[in-house]
C-alpha beads as a LAMMPS data file, in Angstrom:
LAMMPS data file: protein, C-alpha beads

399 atoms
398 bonds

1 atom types
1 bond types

-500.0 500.0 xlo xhi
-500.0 500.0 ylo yhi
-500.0 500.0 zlo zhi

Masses

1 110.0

Atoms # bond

1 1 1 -22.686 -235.385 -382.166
2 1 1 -24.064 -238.164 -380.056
3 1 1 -27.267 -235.966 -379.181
4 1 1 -28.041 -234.430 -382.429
5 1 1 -28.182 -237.811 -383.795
6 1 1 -30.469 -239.390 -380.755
7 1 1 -32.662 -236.644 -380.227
8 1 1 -35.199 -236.837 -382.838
9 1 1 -35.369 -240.521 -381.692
10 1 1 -35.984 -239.790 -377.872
11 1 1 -39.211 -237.429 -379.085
12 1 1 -40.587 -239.597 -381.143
13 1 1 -40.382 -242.404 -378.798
14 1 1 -41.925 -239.834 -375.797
15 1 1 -44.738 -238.887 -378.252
16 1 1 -45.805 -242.319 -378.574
17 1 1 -45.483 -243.381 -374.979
18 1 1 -48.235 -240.385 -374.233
19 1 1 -50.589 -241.753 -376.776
20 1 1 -50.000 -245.089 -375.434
21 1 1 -50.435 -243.474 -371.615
22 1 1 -53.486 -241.610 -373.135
23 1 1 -55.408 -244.261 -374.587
24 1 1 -54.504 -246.431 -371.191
25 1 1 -56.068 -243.997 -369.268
26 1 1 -59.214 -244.906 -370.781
27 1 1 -59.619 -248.400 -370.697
28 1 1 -58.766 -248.996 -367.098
29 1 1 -57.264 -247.376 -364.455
30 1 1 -53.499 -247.663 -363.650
31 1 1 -52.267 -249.378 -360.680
32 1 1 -51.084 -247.934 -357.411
33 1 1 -47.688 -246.627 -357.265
34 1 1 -46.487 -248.322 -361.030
35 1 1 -47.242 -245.975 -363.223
36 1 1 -43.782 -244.648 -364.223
37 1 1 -42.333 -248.181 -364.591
38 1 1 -43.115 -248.549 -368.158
39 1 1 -41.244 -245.167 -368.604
40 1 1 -38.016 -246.164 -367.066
41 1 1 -38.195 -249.140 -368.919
42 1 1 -38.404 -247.353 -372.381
43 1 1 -35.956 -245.119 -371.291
44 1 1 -33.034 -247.663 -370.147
45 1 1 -33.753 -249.604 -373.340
46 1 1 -33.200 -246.215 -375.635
47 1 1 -30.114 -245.574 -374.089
48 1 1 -28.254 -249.124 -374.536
49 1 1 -29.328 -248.776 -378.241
50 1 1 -28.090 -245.689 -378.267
51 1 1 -24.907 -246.928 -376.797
52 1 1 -24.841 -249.402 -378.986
53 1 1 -24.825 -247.534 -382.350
54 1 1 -22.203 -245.156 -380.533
55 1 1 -19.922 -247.522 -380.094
56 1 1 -20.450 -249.379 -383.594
57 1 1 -19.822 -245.938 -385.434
58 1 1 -17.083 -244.914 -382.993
59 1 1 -13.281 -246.250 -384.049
60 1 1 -11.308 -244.706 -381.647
61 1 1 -13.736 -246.534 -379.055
62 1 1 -13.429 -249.555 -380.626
63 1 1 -9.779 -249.188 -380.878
64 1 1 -9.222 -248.454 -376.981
65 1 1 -11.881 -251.431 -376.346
66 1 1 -9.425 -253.844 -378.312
67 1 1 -6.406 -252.628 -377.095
68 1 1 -7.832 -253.295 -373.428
69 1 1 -8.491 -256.697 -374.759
70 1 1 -5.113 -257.634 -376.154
71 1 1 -3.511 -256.321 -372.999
72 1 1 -5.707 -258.034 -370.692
73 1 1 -5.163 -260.921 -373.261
74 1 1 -1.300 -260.418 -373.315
75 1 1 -1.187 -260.441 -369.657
76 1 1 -3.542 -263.783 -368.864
77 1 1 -0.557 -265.451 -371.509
78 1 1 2.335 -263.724 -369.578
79 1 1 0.685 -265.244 -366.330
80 1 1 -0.007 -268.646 -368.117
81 1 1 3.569 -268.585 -369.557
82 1 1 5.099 -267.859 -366.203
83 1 1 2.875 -270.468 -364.572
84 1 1 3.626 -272.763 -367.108
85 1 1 7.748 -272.184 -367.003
86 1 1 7.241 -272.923 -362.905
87 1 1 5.535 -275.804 -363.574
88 1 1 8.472 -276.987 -365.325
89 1 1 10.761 -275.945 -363.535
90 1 1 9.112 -277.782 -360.420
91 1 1 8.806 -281.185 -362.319
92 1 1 12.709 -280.598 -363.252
93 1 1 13.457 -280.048 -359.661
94 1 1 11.287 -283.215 -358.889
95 1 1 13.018 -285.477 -361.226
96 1 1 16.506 -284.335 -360.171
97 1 1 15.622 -285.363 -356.713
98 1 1 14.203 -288.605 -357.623
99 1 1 17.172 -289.352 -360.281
100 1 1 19.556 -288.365 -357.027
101 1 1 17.748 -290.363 -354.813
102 1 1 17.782 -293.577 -357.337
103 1 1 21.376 -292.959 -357.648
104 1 1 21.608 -292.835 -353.220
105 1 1 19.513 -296.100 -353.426
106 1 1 21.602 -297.813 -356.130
107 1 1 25.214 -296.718 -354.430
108 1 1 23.941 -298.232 -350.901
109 1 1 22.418 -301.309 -353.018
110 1 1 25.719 -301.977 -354.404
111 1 1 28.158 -301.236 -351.341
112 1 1 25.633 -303.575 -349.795
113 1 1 26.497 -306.522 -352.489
114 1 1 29.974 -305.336 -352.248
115 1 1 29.963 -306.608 -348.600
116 1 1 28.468 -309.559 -348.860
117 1 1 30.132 -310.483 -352.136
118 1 1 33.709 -309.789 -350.893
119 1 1 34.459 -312.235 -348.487
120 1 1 32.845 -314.903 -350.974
121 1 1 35.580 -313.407 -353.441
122 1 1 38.578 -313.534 -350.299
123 1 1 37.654 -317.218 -350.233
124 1 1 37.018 -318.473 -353.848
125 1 1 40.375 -316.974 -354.114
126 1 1 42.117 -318.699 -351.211
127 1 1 41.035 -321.646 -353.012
128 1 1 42.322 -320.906 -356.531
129 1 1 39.161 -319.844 -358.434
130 1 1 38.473 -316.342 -358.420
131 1 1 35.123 -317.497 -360.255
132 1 1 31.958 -318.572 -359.218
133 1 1 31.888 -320.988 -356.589
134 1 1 32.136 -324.913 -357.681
135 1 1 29.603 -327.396 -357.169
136 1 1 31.080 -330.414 -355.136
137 1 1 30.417 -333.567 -356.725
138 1 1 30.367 -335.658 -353.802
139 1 1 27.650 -335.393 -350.763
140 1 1 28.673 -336.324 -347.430
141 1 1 25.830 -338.239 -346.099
142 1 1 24.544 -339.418 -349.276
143 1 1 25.925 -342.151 -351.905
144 1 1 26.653 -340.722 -355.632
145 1 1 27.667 -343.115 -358.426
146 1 1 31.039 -342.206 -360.546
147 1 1 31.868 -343.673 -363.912
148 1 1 35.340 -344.737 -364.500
149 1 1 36.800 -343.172 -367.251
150 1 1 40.034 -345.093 -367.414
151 1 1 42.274 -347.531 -365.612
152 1 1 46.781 -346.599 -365.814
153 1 1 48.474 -349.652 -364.550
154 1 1 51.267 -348.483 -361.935
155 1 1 53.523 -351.311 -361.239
156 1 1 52.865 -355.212 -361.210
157 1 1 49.626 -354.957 -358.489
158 1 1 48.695 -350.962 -358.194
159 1 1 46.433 -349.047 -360.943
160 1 1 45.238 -345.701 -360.884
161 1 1 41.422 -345.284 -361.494
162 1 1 39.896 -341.962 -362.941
163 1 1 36.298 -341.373 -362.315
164 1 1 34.271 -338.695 -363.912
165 1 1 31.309 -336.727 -362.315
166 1 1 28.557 -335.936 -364.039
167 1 1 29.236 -332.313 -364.150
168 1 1 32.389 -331.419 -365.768
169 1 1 32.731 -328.286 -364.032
170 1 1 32.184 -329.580 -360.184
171 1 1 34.750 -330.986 -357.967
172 1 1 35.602 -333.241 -355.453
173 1 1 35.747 -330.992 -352.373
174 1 1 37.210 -331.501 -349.240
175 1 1 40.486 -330.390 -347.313
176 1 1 43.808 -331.748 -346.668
177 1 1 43.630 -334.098 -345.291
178 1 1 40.023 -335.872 -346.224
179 1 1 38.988 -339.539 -347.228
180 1 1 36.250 -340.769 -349.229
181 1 1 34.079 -344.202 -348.551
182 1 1 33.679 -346.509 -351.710
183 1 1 31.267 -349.384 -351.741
184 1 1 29.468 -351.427 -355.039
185 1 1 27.244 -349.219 -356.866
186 1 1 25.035 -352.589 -356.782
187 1 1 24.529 -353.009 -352.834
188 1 1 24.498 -357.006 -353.446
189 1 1 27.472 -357.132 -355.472
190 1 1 29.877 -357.066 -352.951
191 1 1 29.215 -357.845 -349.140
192 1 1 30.683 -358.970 -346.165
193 1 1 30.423 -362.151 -343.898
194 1 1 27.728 -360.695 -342.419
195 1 1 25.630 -360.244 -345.720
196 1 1 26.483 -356.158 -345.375
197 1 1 27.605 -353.920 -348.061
198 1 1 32.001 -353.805 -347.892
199 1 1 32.711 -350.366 -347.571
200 1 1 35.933 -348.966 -347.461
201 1 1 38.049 -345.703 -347.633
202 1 1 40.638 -344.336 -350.376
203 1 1 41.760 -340.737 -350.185
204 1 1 42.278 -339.644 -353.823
205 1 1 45.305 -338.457 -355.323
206 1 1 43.919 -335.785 -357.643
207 1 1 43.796 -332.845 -355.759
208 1 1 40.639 -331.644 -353.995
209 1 1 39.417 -328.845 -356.277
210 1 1 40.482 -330.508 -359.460
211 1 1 37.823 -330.073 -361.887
212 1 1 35.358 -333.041 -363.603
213 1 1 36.943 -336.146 -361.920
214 1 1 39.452 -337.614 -359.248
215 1 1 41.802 -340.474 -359.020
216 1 1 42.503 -343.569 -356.647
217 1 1 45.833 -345.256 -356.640
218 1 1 44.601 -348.517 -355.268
219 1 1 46.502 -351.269 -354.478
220 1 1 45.065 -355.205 -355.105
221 1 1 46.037 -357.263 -352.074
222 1 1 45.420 -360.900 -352.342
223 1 1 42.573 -360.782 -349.728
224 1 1 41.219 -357.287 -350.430
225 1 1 37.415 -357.571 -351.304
226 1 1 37.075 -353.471 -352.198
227 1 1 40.363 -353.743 -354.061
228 1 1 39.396 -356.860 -355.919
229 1 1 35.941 -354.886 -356.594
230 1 1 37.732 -351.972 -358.250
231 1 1 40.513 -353.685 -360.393
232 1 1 37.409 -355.742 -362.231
233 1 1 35.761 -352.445 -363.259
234 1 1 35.414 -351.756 -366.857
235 1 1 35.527 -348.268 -367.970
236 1 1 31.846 -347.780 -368.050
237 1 1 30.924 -348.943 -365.354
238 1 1 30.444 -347.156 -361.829
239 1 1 31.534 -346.945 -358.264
240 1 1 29.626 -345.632 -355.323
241 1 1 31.560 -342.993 -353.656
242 1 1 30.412 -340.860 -350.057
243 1 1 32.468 -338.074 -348.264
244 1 1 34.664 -336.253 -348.199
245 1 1 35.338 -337.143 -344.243
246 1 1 37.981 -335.078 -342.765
247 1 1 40.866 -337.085 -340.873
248 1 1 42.878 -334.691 -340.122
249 1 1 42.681 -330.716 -340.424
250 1 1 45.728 -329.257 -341.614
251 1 1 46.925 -325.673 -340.947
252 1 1 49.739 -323.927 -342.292
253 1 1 52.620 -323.443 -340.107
254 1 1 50.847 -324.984 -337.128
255 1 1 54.214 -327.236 -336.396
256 1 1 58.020 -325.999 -337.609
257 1 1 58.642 -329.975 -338.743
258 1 1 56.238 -332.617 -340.009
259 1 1 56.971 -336.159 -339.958
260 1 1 55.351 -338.461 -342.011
261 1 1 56.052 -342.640 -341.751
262 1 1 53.720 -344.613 -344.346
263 1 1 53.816 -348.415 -345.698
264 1 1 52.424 -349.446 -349.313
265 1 1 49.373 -347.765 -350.174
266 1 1 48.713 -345.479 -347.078
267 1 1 51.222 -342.914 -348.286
268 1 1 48.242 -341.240 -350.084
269 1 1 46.861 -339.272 -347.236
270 1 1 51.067 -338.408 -346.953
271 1 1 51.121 -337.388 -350.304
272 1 1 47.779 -335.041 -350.358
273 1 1 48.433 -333.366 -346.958
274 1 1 52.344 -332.549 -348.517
275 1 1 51.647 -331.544 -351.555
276 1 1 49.108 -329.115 -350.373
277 1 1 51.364 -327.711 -347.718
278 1 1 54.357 -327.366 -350.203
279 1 1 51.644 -325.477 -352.793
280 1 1 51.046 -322.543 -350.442
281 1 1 54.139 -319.772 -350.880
282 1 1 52.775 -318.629 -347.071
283 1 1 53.232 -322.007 -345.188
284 1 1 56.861 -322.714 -344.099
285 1 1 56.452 -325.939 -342.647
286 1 1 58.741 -328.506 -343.360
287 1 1 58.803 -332.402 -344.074
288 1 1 60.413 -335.652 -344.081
289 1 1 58.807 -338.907 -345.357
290 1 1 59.839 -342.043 -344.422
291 1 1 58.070 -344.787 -346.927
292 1 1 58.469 -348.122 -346.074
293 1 1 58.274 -351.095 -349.069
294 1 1 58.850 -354.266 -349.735
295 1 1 61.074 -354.184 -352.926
296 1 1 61.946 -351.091 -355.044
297 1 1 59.474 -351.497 -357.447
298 1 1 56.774 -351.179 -354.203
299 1 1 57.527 -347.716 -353.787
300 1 1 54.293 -345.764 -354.627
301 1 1 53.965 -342.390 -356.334
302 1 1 57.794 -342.338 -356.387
303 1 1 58.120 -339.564 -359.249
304 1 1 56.172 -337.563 -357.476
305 1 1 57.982 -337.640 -354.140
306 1 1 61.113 -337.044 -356.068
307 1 1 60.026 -334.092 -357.861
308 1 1 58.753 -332.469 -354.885
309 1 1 61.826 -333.079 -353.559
310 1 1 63.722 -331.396 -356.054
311 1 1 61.137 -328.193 -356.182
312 1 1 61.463 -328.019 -352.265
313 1 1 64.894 -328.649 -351.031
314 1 1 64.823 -326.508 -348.086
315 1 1 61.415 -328.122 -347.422
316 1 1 60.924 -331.812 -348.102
317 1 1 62.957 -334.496 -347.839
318 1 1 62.213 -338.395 -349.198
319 1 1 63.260 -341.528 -347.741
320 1 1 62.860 -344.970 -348.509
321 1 1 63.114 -347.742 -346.162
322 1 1 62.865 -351.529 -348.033
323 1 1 63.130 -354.521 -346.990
324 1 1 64.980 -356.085 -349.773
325 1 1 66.158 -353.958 -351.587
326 1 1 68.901 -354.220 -354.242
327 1 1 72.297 -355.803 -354.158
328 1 1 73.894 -353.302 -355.519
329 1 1 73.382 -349.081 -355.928
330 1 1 70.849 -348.597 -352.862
331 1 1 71.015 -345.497 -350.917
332 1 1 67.888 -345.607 -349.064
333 1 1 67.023 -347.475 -345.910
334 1 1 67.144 -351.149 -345.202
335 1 1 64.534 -353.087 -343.100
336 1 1 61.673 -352.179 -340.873
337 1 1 60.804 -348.465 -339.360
338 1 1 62.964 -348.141 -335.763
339 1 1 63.471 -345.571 -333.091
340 1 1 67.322 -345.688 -334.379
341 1 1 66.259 -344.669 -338.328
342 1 1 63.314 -341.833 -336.769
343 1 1 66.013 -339.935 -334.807
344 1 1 68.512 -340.208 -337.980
345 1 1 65.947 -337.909 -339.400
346 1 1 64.789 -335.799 -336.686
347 1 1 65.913 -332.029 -336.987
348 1 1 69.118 -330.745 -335.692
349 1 1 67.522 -327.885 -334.363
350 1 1 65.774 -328.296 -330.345
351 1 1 63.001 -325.699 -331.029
352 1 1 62.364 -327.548 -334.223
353 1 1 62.382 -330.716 -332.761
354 1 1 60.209 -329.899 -329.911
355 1 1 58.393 -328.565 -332.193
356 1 1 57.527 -332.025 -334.397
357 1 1 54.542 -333.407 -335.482
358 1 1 54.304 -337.580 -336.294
359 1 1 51.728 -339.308 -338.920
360 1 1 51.459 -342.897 -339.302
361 1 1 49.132 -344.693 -341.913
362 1 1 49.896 -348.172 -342.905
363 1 1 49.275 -351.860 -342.672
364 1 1 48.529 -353.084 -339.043
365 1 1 52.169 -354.531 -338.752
366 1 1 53.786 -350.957 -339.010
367 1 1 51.144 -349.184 -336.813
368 1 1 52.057 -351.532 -333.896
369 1 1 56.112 -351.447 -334.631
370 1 1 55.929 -347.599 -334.354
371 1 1 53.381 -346.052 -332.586
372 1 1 51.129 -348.636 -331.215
373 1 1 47.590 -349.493 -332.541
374 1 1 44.385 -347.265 -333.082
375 1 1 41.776 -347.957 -330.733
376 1 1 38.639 -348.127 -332.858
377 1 1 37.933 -344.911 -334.174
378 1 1 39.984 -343.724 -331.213
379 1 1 44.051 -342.633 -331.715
380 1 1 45.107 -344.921 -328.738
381 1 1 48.010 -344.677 -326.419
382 1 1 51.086 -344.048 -328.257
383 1 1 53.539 -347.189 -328.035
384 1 1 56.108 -348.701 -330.203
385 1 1 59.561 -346.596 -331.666
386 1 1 57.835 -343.322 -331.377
387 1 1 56.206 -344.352 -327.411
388 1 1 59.930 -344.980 -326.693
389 1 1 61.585 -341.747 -328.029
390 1 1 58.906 -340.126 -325.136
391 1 1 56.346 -339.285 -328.029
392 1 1 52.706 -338.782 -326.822
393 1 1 49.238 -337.990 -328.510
394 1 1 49.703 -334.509 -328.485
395 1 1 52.904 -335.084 -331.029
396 1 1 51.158 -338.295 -333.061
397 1 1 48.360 -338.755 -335.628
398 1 1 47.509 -342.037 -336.741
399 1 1 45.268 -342.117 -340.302

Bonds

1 1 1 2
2 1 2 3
3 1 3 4
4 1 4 5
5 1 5 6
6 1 6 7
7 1 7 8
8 1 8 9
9 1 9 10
10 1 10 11
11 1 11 12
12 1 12 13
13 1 13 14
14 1 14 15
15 1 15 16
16 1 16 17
17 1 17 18
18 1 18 19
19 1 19 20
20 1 20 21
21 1 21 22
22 1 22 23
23 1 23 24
24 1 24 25
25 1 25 26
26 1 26 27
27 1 27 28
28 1 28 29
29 1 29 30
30 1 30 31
31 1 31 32
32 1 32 33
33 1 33 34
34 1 34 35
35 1 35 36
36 1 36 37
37 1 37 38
38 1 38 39
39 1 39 40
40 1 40 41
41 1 41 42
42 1 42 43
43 1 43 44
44 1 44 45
45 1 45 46
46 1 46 47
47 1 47 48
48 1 48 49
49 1 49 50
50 1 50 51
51 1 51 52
52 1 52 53
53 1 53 54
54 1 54 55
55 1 55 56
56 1 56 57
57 1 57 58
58 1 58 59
59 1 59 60
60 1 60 61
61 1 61 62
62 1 62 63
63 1 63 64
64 1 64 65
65 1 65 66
66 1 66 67
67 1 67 68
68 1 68 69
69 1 69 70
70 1 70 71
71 1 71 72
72 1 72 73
73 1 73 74
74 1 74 75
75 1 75 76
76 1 76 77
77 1 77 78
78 1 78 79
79 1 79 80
80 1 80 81
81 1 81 82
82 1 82 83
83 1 83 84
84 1 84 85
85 1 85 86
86 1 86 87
87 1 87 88
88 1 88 89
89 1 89 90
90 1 90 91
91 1 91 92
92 1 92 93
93 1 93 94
94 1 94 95
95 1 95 96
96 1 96 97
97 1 97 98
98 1 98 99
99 1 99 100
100 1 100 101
101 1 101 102
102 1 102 103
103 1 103 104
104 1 104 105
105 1 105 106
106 1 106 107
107 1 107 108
108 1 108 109
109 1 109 110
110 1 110 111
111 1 111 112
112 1 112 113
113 1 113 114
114 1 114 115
115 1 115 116
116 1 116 117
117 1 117 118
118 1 118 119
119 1 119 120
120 1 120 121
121 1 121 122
122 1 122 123
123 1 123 124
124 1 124 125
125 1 125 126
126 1 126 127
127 1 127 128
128 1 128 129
129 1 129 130
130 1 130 131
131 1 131 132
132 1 132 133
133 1 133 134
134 1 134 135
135 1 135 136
136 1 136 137
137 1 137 138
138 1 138 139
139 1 139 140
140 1 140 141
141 1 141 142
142 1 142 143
143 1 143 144
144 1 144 145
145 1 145 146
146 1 146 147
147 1 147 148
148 1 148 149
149 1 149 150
150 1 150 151
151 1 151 152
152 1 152 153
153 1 153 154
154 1 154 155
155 1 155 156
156 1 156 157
157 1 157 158
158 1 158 159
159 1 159 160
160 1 160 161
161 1 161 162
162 1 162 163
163 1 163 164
164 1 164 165
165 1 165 166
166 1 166 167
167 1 167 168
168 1 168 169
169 1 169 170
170 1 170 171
171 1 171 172
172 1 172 173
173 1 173 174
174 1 174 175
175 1 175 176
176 1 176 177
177 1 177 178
178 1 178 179
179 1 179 180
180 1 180 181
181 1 181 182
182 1 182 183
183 1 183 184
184 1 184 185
185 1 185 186
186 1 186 187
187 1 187 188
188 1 188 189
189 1 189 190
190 1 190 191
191 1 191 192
192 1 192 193
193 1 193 194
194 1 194 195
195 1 195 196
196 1 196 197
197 1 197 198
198 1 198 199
199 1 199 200
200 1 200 201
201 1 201 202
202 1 202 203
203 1 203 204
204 1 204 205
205 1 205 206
206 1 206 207
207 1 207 208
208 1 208 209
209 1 209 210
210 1 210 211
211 1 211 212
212 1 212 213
213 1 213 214
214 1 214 215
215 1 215 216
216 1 216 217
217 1 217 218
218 1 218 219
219 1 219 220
220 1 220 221
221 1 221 222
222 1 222 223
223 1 223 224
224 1 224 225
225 1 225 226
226 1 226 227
227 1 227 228
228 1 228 229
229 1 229 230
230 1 230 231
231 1 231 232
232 1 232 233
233 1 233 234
234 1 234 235
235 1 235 236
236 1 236 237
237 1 237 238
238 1 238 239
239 1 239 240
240 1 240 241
241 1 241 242
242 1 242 243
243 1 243 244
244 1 244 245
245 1 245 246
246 1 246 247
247 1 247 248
248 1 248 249
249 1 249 250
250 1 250 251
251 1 251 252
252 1 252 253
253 1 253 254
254 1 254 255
255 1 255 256
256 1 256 257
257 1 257 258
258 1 258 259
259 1 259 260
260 1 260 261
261 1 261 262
262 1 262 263
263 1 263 264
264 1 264 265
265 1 265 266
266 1 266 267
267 1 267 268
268 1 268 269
269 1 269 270
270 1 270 271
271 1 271 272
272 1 272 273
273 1 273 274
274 1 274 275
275 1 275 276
276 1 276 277
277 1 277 278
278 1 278 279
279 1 279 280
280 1 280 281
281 1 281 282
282 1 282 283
283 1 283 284
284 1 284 285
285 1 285 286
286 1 286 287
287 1 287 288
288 1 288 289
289 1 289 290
290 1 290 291
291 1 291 292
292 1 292 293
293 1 293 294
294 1 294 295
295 1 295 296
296 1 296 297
297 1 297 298
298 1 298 299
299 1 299 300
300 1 300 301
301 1 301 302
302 1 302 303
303 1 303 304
304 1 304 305
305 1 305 306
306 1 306 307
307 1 307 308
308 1 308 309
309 1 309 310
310 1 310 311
311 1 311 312
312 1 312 313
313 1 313 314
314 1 314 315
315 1 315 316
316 1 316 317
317 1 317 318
318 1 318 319
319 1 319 320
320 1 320 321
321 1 321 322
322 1 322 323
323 1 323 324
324 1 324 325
325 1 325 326
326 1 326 327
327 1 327 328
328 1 328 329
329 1 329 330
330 1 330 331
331 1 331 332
332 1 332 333
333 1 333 334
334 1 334 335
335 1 335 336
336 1 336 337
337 1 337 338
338 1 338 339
339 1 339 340
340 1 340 341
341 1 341 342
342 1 342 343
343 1 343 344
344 1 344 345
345 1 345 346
346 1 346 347
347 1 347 348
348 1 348 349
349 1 349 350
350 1 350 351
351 1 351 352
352 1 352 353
353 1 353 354
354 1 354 355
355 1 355 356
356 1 356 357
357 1 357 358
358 1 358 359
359 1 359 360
360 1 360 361
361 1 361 362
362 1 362 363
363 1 363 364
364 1 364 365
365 1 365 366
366 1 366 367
367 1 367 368
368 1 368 369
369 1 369 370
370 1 370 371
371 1 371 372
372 1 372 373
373 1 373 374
374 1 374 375
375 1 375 376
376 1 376 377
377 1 377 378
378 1 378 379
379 1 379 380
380 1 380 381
381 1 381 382
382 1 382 383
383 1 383 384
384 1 384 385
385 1 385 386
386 1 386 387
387 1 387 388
388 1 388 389
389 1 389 390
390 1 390 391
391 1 391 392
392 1 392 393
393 1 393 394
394 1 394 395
395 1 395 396
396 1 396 397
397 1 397 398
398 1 398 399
């Protein structure tokens, strides 16, 4: 079909090629070795048309061409798909390895802030606040003004004087048993022979991690220039305050006995070192405090000695010593601290006793009738009632 169609072309394209070759021929010659080009040319040209029109009037050519092309089509989107779904894949893989690894980094992140946060915890909770960690209001080597927020009289010359920090939530600081230093928030309004700021030391009564303020059970003695200072405050006004200083570092169960002798108002360092030690349900220690006063009335923080005493039976006992006391109903003590009224109150047991510790704090009378004078900032040798019952530094504290 293809050459019944064609061949009437081809002849009447060969019949003009040999006039064209014919007339040539006259006009010049041809050149060497060319002369069949123009024939091949002619020739190659005939048959694409001639493929050309085939495959235009040919369906079942143009039907196998087009199937080739939507297989060869079907197959370059089976390869993209397939590409595609490994792509995918791979990114999935990826970003479940980098969501694993995150989760690695955040796990050793937080075992790390787990081990520097629990100890932190361990002791915030040793010291009763399982919170955040509270900002001490005083500053050891620095001064810091308190305002006094009110004045309770005690008895007929003894007050006690609450001053607030600035910061509600922040708190004294310090352990049993620690001091503070007081002096005039003006440095010219109170000084000494010398023209020097008067600066003494108080240890509070509130306890050391009692929140927004703490109180000083002060005493006015006739020629006490700090004392004076403080019972003329006005609720208002301020006091300069520096610490805490430590005096004496107690530990739990470090002695089976404690002993504690005090006169007027140094039973406070008594009464914060005890009441600590009877607050903690591990320490076992015992106690026995002898309180020397004047008159009945003298007898300082008395309702709280005898409620301790009454929580802690098998742990604290209270006795008062006085050196007038009343005619009548009086079962305490009478007169000055001796050897005779320490061994009254020394325990029964000999690995108890042995095992005794001794704290003095009071006027300068008492220190020398029962365990001898402090030398400077130095404990001195221990003399007096205690020196006598064989006593020595390694048994005695003096505040």
């Amino acid at each position: 079909m293809f050459r019944s169609r064609t061949a009437p072309l081809a002849k009447q394209f060969a019949g003009a090629q040999r006039q064209v070759l014919s007339k040539r021929g006259y006009a010049s010659p041809a050149a060497g070795g060319g002369g069949n080009t123009p024939l091949v040319l002619g020739l190659a040209g005939l048959a694409g048309l001639g493929g050309y029109v085939y495959l235009q009037r040919n369906p079942s050519t143009q039907a196998a061409i087009s199937a080739n092309k939507n297989e060869a089509l079907g197959r370059a989107e089976d390869a993209a798909d397939s590409l595609k779904g490994k792509a995918q894949a791979g990114a999935a893989a990826l970003s479940a390895n980098a969501n694993e690894a995150i989760g690695r980094t955040k796990d050793k992140a937080q075992e790390a802030k787990d081990d520097v946060k629990g100890p932190f915890d361990e002791e915030r909770k040793a010291m009763g606040n399982p919170g955040a960690a509270p900002v001490e209001a005083l500053i050891k080597n620095s001064w810091v003004d308190f305002k006094l927020e009110k004045v309770e009289p005690y008895n007929h010359n003894t007050k006690i004087y609450t001053f607030s920090f600035p910061d509600s939530e922040s708190i004294a600081g310090g352990k049993a048993a620690s001091a503070l230093l007081t002096k005039a928030s003006d440095p010219q309004a109170l000084l000494d022979d010398k023209g020097k700021p008067v600066i003494r030391p108080y240890t509070p009564i509130s306890h050391s991690d009692e929140k927004g303020n703490l109180r000083l059970l002060v005493k006015e003695y006739p020629t006490g220039k700090m004392s004076k200072h403080i019972a003329n405050l006005k609720p208002g006004e301020t006091l300069a305050f520096k610490g805490p200083i430590q005096k004496y570092e107690y530990k739990p169960n470090e002695f089976a006995h404690g002993v504690t002798i005090g006169g007027g108002s140094g039973i406070t360092p008594m009464y914060q070192m005890i009441s600590h030690s009877l607050s903690l349900p591990e320490d076992k220690t015992k106690w026995t405090l002898i309180f020397a006063n004047v008159t009945e009335k003298d007898i300082l923080l008395r309702e709280e000695w005898d409620r301790l005493a009454k929580q802690h039976p098998d742990r604290f006992k209270a006795v008062y010593t006085l050196d007038n006391p009343p005619f009548m109903l009086w079962k305490g003590e009478k007169g000055f601290v001796t050897k005779e009224m320490i061994s009254k109150y020394l325990p029964s047991d000999h690995n108890e006793k042995a095992n005794t510790k001794f704290f003095v704090c009071g006027p300068p009378g008492q220190y020398a009738a029962v365990c001898g004078p402090k030398d400077g900032m130095k404990q001195g040798e221990i003399k007096g009632a205690l020196g006598e019952l064989g006593y020595t530094n390694d048994n005695v504290f003096k505040f």
